[in-house]
C-alpha positions in Angstrom: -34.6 -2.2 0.7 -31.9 0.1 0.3 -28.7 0.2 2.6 -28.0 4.1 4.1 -24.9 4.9 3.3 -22.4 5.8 6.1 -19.9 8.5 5.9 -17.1 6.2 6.7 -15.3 4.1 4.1 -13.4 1.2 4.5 -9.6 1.5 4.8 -7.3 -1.3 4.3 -3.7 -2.0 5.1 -1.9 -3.7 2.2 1.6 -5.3 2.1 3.1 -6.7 0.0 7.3 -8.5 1.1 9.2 -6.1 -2.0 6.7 -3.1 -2.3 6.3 -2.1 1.7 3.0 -1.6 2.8 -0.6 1.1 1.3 -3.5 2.4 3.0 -5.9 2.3 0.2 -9.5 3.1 0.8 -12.0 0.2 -1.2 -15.4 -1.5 -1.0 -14.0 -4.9 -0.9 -10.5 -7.0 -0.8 -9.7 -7.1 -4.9 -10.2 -3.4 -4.9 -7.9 -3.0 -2.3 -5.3 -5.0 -4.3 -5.8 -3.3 -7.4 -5.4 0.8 -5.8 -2.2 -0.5 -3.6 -0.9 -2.2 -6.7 -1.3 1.5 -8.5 0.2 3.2 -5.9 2.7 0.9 -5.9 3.3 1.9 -9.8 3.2 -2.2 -10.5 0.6 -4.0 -12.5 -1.4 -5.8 -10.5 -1.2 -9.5 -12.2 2.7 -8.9 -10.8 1.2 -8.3 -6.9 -1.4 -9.0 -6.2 -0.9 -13.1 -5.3 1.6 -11.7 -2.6 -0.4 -8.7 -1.1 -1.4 -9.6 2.9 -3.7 -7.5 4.5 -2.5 -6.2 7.9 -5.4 -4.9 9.0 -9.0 -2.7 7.9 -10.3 0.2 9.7 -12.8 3.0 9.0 -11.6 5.7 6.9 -13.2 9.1 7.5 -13.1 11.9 4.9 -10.5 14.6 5.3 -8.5 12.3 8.0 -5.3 11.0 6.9 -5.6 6.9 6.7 -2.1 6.5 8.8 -1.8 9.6 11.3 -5.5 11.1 11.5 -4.6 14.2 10.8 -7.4 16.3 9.6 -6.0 17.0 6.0 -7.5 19.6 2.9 -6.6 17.4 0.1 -9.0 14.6 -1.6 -5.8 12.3 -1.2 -6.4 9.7 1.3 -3.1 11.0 3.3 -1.6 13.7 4.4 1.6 15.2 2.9 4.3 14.2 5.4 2.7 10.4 5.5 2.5 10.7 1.7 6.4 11.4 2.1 7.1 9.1 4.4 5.6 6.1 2.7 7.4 6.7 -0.7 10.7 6.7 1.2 9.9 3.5 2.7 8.6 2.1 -0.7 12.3 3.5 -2.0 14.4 2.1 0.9 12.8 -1.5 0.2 13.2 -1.5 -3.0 17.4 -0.2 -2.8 17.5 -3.2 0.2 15.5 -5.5 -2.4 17.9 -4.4 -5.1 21.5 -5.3 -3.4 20.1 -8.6 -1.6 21.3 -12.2 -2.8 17.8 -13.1 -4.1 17.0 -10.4 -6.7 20.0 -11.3 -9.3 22.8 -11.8 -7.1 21.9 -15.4 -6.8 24.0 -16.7 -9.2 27.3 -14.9 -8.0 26.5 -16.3 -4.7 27.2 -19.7 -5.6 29.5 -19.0 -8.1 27.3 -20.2 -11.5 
């Protein structure tokens, strides 16, 4: 017997401690972890251990995943979100970058 298929997909909230967090739109939990670690530009072998979902809700077509903004795109968010999340991803990564644990280490304790 065949399923009907709704008009609402499943959204899921992916984060991941050096990337930031994705709203990526998948049929299951490796899916998820596969599209966030392409938008993350990472391969996924590299992420996808560390990825933590935050949370899953229905994504609607033409609604932004974060703000619900009806949108015109076939992205899954709308422009200013879009924006918004790279300069996250981009402020993480330049925190990331100048803390102790990502190559500083070893100047730390002097080795």
């Amino acid at each position: 017997m065949a399923t009907k298929k709704t008009e609402y997909d499943k959204c899921w909230v992916v984060t991941h401690p050096d990337h930031g967090r994705a709203y990526v739109v998948a049929d299951n939990w490796e899916q998820a972890t596969v599209k966030a670690a392409k938008f993350w530009g990472v391969k996924w072998r590299d992420v996808a251990f560390f990825c933590d979902l935050e949370k899953t809700m229905e994504a609607r077509k033409n609604v932004c995943l974060k703000c619900r903004r009806i949108i015109y795109t076939k992205s899954e968010l709308c422009p200013d979100c879009a924006h918004a999340l790279r300069v996250e991803d981009e402020q993480v990564k330049n925190r990331l970058r100048n803390s102790w644990y990502l190559g500083k280490k070893g100047d730390a304790f002097g080795t």
